[in-house]
C-alpha positions as CSV (number, residue, x, y, z in Angstrom):
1,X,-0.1,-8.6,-80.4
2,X,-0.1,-8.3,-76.7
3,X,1.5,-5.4,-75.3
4,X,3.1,-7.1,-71.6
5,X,3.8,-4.2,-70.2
6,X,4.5,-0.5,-70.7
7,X,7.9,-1.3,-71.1
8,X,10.4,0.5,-68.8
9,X,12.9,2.9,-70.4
10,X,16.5,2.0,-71.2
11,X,19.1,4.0,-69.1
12,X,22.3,4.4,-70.3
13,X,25.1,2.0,-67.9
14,X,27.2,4.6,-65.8
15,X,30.5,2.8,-65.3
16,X,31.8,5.1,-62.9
17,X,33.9,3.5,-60.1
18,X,30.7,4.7,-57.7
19,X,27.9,6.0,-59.1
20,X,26.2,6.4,-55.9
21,X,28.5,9.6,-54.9
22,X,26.6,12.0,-57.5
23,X,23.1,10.6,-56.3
24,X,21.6,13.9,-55.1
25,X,23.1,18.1,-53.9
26,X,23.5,17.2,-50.3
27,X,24.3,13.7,-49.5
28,X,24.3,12.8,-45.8
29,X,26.8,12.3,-43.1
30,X,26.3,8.9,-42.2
31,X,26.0,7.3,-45.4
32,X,27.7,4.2,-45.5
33,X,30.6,3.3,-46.9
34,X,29.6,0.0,-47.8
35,X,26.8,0.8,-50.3
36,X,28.9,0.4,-53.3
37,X,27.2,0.4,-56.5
38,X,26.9,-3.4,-58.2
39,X,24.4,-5.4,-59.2
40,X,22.6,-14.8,-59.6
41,X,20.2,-16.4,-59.9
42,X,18.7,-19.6,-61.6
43,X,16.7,-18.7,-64.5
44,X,13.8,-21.1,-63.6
45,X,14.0,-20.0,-60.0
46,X,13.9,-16.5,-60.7
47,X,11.2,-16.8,-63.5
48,X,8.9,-18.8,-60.7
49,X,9.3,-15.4,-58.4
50,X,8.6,-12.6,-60.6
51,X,7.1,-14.2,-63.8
52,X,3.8,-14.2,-61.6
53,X,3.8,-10.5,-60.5
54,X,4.4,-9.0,-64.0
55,X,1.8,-12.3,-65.5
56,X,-1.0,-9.4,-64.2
57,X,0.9,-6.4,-65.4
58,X,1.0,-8.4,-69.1
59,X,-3.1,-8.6,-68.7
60,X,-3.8,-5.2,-67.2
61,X,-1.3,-3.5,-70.3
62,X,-3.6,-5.6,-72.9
63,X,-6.4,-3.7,-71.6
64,X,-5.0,-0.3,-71.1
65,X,-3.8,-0.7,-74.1
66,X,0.0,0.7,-74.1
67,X,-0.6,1.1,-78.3
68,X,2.0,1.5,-80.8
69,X,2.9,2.8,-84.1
70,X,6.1,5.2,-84.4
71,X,9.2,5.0,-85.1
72,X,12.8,5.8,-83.0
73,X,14.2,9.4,-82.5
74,X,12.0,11.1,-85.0
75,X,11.4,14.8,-84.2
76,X,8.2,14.9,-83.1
77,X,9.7,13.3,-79.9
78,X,10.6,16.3,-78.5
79,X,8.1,18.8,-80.2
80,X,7.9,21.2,-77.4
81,X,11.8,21.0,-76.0
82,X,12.2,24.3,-75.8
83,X,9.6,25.2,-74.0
84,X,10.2,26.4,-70.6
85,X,7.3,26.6,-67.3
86,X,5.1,29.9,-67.0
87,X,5.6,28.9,-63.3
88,X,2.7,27.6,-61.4
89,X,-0.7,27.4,-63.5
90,X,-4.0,26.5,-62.5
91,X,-5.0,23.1,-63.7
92,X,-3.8,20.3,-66.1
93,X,-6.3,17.5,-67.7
94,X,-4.3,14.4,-69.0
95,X,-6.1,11.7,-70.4
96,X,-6.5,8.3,-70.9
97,X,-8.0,5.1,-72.4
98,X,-8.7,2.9,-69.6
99,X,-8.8,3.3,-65.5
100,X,-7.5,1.7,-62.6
101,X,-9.5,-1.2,-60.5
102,X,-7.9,0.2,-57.7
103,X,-5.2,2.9,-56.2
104,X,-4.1,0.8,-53.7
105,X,-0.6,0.5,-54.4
106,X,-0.5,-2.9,-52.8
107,X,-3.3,-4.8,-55.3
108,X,-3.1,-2.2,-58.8
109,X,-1.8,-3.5,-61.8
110,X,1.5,-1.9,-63.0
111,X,-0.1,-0.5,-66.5
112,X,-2.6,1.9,-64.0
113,X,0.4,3.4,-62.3
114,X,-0.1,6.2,-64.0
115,X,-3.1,6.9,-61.4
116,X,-0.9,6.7,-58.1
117,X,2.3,8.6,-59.9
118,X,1.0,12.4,-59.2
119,X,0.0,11.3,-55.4
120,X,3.1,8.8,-54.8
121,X,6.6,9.7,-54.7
122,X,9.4,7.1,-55.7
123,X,12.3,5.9,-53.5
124,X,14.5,6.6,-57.2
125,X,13.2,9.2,-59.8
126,X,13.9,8.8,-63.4
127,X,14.2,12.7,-64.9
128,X,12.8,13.8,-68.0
129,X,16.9,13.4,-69.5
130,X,16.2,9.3,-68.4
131,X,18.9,9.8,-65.5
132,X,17.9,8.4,-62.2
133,X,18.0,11.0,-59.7
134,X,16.8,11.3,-55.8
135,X,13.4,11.4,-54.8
136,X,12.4,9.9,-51.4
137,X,16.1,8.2,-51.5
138,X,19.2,10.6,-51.9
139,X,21.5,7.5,-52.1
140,X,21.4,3.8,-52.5
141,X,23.6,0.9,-54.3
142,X,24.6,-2.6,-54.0
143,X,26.4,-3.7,-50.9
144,X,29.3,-5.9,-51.7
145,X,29.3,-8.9,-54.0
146,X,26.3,-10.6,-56.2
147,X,23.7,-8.1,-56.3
148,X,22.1,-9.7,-53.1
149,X,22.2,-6.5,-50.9
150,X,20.8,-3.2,-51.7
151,X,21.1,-0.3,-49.2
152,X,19.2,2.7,-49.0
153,X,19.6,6.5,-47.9
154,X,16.7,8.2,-46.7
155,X,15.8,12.3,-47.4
156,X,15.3,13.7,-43.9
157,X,12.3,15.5,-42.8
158,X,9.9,14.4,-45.3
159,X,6.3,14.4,-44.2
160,X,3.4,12.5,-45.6
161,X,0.2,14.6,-45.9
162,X,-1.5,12.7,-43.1
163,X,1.1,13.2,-40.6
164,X,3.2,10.4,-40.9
165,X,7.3,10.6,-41.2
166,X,9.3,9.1,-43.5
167,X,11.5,6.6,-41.4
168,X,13.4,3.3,-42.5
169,X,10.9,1.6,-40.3
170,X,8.0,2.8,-42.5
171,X,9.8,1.8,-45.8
172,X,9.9,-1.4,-44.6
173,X,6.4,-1.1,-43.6
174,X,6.0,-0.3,-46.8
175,X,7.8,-3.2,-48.6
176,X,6.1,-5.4,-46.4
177,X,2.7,-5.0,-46.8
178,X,3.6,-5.0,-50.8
179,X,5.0,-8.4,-50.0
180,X,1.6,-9.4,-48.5
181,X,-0.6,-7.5,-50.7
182,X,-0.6,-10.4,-53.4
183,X,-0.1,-7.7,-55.8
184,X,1.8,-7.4,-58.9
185,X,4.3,-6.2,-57.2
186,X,4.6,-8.7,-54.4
187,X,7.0,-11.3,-56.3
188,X,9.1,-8.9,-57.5
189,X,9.7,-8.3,-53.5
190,X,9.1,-12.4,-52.9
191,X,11.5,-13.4,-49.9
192,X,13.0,-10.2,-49.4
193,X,13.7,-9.2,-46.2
194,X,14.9,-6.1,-44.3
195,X,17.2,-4.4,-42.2
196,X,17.1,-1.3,-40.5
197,X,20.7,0.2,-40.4
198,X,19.3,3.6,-38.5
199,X,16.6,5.8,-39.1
200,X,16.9,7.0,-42.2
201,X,19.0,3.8,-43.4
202,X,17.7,0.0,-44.5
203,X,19.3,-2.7,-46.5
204,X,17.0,-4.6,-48.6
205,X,18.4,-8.4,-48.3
206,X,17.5,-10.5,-51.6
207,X,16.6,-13.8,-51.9
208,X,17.8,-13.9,-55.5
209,X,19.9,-11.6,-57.5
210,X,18.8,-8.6,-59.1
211,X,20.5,-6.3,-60.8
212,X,18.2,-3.3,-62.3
213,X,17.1,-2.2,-58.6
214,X,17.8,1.0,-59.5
215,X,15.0,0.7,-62.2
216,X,12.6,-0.9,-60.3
217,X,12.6,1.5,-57.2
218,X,11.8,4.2,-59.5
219,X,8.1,5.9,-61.0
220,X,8.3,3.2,-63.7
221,X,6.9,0.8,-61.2
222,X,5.0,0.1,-58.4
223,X,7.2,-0.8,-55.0
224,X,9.3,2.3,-54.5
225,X,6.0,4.2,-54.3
226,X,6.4,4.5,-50.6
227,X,2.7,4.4,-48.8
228,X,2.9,6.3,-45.4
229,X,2.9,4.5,-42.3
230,X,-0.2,6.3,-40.7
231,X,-2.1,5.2,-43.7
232,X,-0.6,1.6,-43.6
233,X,-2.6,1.2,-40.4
234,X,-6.0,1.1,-42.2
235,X,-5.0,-0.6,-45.8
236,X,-8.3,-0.5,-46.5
237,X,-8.5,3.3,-47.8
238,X,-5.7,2.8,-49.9
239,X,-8.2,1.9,-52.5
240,X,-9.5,5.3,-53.2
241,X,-7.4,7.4,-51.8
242,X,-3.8,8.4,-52.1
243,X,-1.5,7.9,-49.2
244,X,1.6,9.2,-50.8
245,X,4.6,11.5,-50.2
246,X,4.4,12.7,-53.8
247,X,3.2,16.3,-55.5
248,X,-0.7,15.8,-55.4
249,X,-3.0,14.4,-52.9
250,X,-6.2,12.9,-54.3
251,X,-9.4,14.6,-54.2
252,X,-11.8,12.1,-53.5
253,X,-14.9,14.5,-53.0
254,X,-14.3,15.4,-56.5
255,X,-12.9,11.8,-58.2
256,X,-15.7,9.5,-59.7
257,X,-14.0,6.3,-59.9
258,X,-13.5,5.0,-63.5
259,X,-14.3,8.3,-64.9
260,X,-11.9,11.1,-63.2
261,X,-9.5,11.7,-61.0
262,X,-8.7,14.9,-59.3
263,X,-5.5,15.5,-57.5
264,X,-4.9,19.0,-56.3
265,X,-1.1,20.2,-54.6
266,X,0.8,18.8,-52.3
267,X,1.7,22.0,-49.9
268,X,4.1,20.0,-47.5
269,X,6.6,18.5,-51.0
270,X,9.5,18.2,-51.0
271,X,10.0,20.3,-53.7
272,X,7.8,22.9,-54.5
273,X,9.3,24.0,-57.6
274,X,8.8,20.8,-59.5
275,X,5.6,21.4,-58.4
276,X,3.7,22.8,-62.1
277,X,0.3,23.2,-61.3
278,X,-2.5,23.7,-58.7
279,X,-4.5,21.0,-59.7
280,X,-4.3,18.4,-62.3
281,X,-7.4,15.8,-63.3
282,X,-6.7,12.6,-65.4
283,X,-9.9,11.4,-67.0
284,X,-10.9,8.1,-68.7
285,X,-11.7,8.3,-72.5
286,X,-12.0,4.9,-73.8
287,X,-12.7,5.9,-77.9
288,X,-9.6,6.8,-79.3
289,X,-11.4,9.3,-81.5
290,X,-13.2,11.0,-78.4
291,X,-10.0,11.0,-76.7
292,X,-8.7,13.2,-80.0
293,X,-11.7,15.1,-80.4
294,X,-11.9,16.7,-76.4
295,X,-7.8,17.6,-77.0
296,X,-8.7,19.6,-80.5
297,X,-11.4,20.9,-78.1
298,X,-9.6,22.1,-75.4
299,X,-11.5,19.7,-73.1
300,X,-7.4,17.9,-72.5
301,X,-4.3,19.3,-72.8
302,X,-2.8,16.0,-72.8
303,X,-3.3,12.7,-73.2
304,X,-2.0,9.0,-74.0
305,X,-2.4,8.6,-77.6
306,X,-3.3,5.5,-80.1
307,X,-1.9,4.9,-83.5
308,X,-5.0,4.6,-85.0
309,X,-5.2,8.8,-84.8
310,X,-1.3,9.6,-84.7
311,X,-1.9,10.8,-88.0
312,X,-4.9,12.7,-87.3
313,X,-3.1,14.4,-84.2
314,X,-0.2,15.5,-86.5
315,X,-2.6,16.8,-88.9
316,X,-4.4,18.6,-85.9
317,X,-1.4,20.5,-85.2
318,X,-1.6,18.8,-81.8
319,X,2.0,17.7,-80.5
320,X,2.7,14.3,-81.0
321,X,6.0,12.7,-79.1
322,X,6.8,9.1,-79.4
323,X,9.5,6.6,-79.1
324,X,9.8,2.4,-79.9
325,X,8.9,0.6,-76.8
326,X,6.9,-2.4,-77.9
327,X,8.0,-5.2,-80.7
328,X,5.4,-7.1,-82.5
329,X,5.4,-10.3,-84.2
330,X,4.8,-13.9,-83.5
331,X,5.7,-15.7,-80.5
332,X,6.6,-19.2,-81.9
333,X,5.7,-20.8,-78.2
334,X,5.7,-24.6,-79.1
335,X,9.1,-25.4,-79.5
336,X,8.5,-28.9,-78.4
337,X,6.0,-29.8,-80.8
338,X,3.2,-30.6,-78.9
339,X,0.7,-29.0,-81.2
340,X,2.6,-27.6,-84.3
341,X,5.3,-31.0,-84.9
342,X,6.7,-28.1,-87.3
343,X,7.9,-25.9,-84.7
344,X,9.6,-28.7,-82.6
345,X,12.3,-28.1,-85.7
346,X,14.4,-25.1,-85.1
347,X,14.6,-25.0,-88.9
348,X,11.3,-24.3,-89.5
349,X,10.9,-21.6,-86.5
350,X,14.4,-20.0,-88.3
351,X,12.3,-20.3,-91.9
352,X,8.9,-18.3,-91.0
353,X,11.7,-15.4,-89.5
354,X,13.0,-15.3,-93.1
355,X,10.3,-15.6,-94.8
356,X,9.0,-12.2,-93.6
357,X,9.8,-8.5,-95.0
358,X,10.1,-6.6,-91.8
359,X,10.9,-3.4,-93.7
360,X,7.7,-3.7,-96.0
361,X,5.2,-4.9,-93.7
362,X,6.6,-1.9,-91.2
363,X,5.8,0.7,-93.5
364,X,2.6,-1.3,-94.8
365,X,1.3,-0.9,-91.1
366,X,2.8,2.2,-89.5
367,X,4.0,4.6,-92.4
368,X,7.1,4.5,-91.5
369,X,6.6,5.0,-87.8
370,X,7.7,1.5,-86.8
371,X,11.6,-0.1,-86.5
372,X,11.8,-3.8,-88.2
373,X,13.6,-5.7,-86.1
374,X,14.5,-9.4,-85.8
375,X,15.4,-9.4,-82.4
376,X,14.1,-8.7,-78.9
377,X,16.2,-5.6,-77.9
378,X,15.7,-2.0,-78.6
379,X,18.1,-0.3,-81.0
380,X,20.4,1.9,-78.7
381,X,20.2,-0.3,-75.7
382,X,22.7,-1.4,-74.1
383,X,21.3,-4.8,-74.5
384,X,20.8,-4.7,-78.6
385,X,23.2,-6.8,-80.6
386,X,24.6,-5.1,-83.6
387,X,26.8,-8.0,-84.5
388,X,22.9,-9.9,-85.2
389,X,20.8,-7.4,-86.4
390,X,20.9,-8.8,-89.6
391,X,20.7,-12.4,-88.7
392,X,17.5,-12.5,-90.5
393,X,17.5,-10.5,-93.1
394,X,14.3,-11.3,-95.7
395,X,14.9,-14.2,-97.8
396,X,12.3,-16.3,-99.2
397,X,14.6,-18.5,-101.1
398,X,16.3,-19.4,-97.8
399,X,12.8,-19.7,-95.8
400,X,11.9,-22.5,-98.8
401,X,15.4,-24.3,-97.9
402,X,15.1,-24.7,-94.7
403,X,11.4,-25.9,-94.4
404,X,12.5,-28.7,-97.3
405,X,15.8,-29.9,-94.9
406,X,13.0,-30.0,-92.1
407,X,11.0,-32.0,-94.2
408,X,7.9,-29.8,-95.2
409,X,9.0,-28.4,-98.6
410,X,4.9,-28.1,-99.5
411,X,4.7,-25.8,-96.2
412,X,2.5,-26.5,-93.6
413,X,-0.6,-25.0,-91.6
414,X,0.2,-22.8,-88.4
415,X,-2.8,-22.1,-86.0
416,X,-2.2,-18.8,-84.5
417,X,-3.8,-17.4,-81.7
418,X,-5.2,-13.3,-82.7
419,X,-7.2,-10.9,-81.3
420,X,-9.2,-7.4,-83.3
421,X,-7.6,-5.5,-80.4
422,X,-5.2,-2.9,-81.1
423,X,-4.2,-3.7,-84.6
424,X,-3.6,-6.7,-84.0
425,X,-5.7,-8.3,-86.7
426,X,-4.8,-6.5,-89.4
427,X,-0.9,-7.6,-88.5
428,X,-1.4,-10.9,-88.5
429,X,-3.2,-10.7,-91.9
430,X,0.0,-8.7,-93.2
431,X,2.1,-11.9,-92.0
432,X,-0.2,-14.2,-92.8
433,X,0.4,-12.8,-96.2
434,X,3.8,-12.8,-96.4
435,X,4.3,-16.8,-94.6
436,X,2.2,-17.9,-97.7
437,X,5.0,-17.6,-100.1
438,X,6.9,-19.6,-98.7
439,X,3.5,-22.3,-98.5
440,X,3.1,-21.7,-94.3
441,X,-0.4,-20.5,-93.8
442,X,-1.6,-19.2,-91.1
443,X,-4.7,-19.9,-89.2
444,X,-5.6,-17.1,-87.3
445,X,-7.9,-17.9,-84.7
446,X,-9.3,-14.4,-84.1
447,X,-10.5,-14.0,-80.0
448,X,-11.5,-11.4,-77.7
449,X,-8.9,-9.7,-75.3
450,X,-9.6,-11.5,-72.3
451,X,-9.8,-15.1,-73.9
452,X,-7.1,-14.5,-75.8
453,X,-4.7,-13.5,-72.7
454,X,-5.8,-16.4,-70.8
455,X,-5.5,-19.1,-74.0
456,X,-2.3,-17.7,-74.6
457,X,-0.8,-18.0,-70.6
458,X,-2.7,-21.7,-70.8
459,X,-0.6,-23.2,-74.3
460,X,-3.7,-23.6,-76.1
461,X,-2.5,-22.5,-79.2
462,X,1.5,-23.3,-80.8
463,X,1.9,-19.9,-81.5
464,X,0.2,-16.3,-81.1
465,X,0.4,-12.5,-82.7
466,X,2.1,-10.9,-80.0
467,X,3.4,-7.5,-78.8
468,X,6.1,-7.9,-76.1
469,X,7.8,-4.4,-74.2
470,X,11.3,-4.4,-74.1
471,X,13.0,-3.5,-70.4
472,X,16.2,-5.0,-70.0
473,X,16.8,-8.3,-70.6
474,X,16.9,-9.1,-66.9
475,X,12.6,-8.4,-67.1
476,X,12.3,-9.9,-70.3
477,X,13.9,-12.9,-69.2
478,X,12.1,-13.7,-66.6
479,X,9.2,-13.2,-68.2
480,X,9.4,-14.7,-71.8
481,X,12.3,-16.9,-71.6
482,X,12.3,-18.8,-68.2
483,X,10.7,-21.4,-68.3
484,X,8.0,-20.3,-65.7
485,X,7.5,-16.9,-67.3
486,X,3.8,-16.3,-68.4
487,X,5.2,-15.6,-72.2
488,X,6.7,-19.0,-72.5
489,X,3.6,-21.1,-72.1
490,X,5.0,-24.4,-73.4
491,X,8.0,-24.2,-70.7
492,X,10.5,-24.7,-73.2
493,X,14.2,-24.9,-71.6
494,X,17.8,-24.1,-72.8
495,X,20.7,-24.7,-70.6
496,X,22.7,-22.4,-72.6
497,X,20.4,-19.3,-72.0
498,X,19.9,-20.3,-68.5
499,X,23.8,-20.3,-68.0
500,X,24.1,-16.8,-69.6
501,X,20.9,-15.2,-67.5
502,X,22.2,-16.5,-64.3
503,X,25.7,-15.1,-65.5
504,X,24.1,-11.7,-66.4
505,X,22.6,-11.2,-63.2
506,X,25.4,-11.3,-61.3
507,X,27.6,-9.7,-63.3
508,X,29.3,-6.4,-62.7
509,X,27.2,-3.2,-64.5
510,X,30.3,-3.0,-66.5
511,X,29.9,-6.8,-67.9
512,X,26.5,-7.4,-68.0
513,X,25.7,-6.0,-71.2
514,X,27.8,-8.0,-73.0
515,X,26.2,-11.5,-71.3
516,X,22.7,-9.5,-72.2
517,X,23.3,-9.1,-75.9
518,X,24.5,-13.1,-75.9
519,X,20.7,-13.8,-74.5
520,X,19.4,-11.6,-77.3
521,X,21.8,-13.5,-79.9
522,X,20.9,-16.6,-78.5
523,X,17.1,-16.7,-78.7
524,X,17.6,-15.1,-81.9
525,X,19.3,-18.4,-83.1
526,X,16.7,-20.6,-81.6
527,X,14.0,-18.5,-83.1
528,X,11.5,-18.3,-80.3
529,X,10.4,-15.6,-81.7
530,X,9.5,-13.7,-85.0
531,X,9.9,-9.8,-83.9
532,X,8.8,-7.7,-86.8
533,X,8.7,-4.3,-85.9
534,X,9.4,-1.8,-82.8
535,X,6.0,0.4,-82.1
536,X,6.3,3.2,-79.7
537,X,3.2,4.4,-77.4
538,X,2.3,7.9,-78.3
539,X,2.0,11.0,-76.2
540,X,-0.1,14.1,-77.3
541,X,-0.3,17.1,-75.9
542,X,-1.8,21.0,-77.1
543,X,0.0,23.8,-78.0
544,X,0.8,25.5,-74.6
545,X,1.6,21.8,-73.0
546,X,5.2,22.0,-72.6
547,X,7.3,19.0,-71.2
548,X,5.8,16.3,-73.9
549,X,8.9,14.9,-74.6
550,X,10.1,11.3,-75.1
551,X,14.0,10.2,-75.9
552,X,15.6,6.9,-76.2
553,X,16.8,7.5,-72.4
554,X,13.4,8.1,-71.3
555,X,10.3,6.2,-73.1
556,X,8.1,6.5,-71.2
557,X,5.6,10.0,-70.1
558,X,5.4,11.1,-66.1
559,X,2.1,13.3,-66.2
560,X,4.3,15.2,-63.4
561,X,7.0,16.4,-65.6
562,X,4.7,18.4,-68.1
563,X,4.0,21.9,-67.6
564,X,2.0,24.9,-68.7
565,X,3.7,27.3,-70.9
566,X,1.1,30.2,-70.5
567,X,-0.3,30.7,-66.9
């Protein structure tokens, strides 16, 4: 299963007539009164633009290994909620299996963010409640119709720690040199262009509709990390060294590349108060079990977990928070037949979904920390489809039916492309298990992480075990369904879903969710995929850690919002 990216959180829609007005204390005088808050594109288009930036983020996330196992809104989500800052204590050591090639904001790969977070403040900040809220932005929203135009309201009098001012200018410095960076985040700005309305004031102009902005421009990803303009002038640094606005600055006297990174406090935030310690450090521990071993030790006080020692961590009396980010299943990629003549049939694609038990090969593999599923989108998103949760509900009987219409009532042989990382063989031996009663056998073709990323973006095998994040379906669109996203190797086409996605992106907030869970309903019925279960990544954190908290509006950890409850 490959994790594609730490998936961003859902976010509730606001459907207020202008969510903008409540964007931050103090708004300023000049705003303008054009920067109204809505959200077309071609789905093949669109795919061709950002499909390649978040293709690297799919192969960096293998790697860094955004792991899974837990379950939805159980209580150890929030095992510390109570907990409330000593005020400002000395130091904080987060850890983490794999570091970043680079911190140049321009060139890292979206799964290392979480090394440029402490030193880089957002545009948009998502809060620990999963609300976006202002950070280097106080307001911003869609101009007019189509969700082409996206204007943006500067803070005043920020400062970056070398000097430089935040201006429009610089953001658009900023934006620019992302743009020309070749990054991962470089398509996701591909023919955008700029205006500066007045010094604290741009419009970003887009060559294509997008609608989850808002998202994008936040911690969750890489281009609203705004780089200073001083430091812009010699890019070169940017690779170890932090050139942010943001609560730390790096240490590099004291950061060993690939090992540990020191940040210590920014004294010209913002913010001060959000500001929870003097120092923090986020060190690279590969081995899962050494990663749990220096936390029982005192050596972390928080870390990214694995589900291979959730249940070790509980046990520990370490805090564990977790919620479902990542499905995992099969990714039934040659619907034209090319390799598999099986899987050309719809029939047979609907059959293997059947066939499985997602409610016993869930608890089989997480202990009742997973969420079957048979579709794409998160339960309590605005994008899941109750009316087709159930569309494939386990049923051998009509598995056998369908692959006897299709012709292959003796079964047939899938080859399916595997990998030992992360669980992922031992899942596709539990569905290997449960295809052979129906008479589909699976060939697992078991490879190493980096073969097996780049034979499944080249269609060398019909199908793979896969582990795809679930952001909103305007991301996962793009990436798995268009027919240029790195996830749909075999370029398969419907006119049907690209109708609905160009629909969805231009739709009004209020709409789009509706269009969103057609998409879901809609490669549900064509059974692209075979989704089994939703696994979370886990979070653990010691005793006097406080902030560990994860919620369905907010999946995903920022290192900055935890906090020391004993100075």
């Amino acid at each position: 299963m490959l994790y594609m990216w730490c998936a961003p959180p859902y976010v509730p829609v606001d459907t207020s007539a202008d969510r903008r007005r409540r964007r931050g204390a103090h708004p300023p005088e000049n705003r303008s009164p054009a920067m109204t808050n809505r959200r077309t594109s071609s789905l093949k288009n669109r795919g061709r633009t950002t499909a390649t930036a978040v293709a690297a983020t799919a192969v960096a996330a293998l790697v860094a290994g955004c792991s899974g196992g837990a379950g939805g809104g159980q209580e150890q989500g929030t095992p510390n909620a109570s907990a409330t800052p000593c005020g400002v204590a000395d130091s904080l050591t987060f850890g983490n299996g794999a570091g970043p090639s680079t911190l140049d904001p321009g060139t890292i790969d979206q799964s290392a963010s979480l090394y440029i977070q402490p030193a880089y403040e957002p545009l948009i900040r998502r809060d620990p409640q999963g609300e976006y809220v202002p950070g280097l932005a106080v307001e911003w929203g869609y101009v007019g119709e189509g969700n082409t135009q996206f204007q943006i309201q500067l803070r005043e009098g920020v400062t970056f720690p070398d000097g430089g001012e935040l201006t429009a200018e610089g953001v658009v410095e900023h934006f620019t040199y992302l743009q020309q960076a070749g990054g991962s985040s470089s398509a996701l700005l591909a023919g955008t262009t700029f205006t500066v309305e007045s010094p604290l004031q741009l419009t970003m102009n887009l060559a294509a509709p997008n609608p989850i902005l808002e998202e994008l421009l936040s911690q969750d990803w890489v281009i609203g990390m705004v780089i200073s303009p001083i430091a812009l002038q010699d890019p070169a640094a940017l690779g170890t060294s932090t050139a942010g606005a943001g609560q730390y600055v790096l240490d590099t006297s004291r950061t060993v590349a690939g090992d540990t990174y020191v940040y210590t406090a920014n004294p010209d935030y913002y913010d001060p108060s959000a500001v929870h310690y003097r120092e923090m450090t986020i060190r690279v521990v590969a081995n899962p079990n050494s990663l749990l071993s220096a936390l029982q030790t005192g050596e972390l006080d928080a870390a990214i977990g694995d589900f291979t020692t959730a249940s070790a961590a509980r046990g520990a009396g370490l805090q564990v928070a977790a919620q479902p980010t990542v499905w995992q299943g099969l990714g039934l990629f040659d619907r034209a037949g090319s390799l598999s003549a099986p899987l050309a049939d719809q029939r047979v694609r609907q059959a293997i979904n059947f066939a499985i038990d997602r409610e016993t090969v869930t608890e089989a593999l997480y202990a009742g920390d997973g969420v079957p599923t048979s579709e794409i989108a998160l339960p309590g998103s605005e994008d899941y489809n109750e009316d087709t949760a159930d569309f494939y509900a386990y049923d051998p009987d009509r598995a056998r039916e369908l692959l006897t219409e299709a012709g292959y009532p003796d079964g047939f042989t899938l080859d399916v492309l595997s990998t030992d990382f992360a669980n992922i063989g031992t899942a596709g031996q539990a569905l290997a298990g449960q295809l052979e009663q129906v008479g589909i056998e699976l060939n697992l073709v078991q490879e190493e992480p980096n073969s097996y990323v780049t034979d499944l973006f080249s269609a060398a095998y019909p199908a793979a075990a896969v582990g795809l994040g679930s952001p909103p379906v305007h991301i996962s669109a793009t990436l798995a369904i268009a027919p240029t996203g790195p996830f749909n190797p075999f370029r398969t086409e419907d006119a049907e879903l690209a109708t609905l996605y160009t629909q969805a992106a231009a739709a009004e907030e209020a709409d789009r969710a509706a269009l969103n869970q057609q998409i879901v309903a809609r490669v549900q019925e064509l059974a692209w995929f075979a989704p089994v279960t939703f696994t979370p990544v886990y979070y653990y954190g010691s005793a006097t850690t406080g902030g560990l908290a994860v919620n369905e509006q907010n999946r995903l950890l920022d290192p900055v919002n935890l906090f020391s409850t004993q100075c």
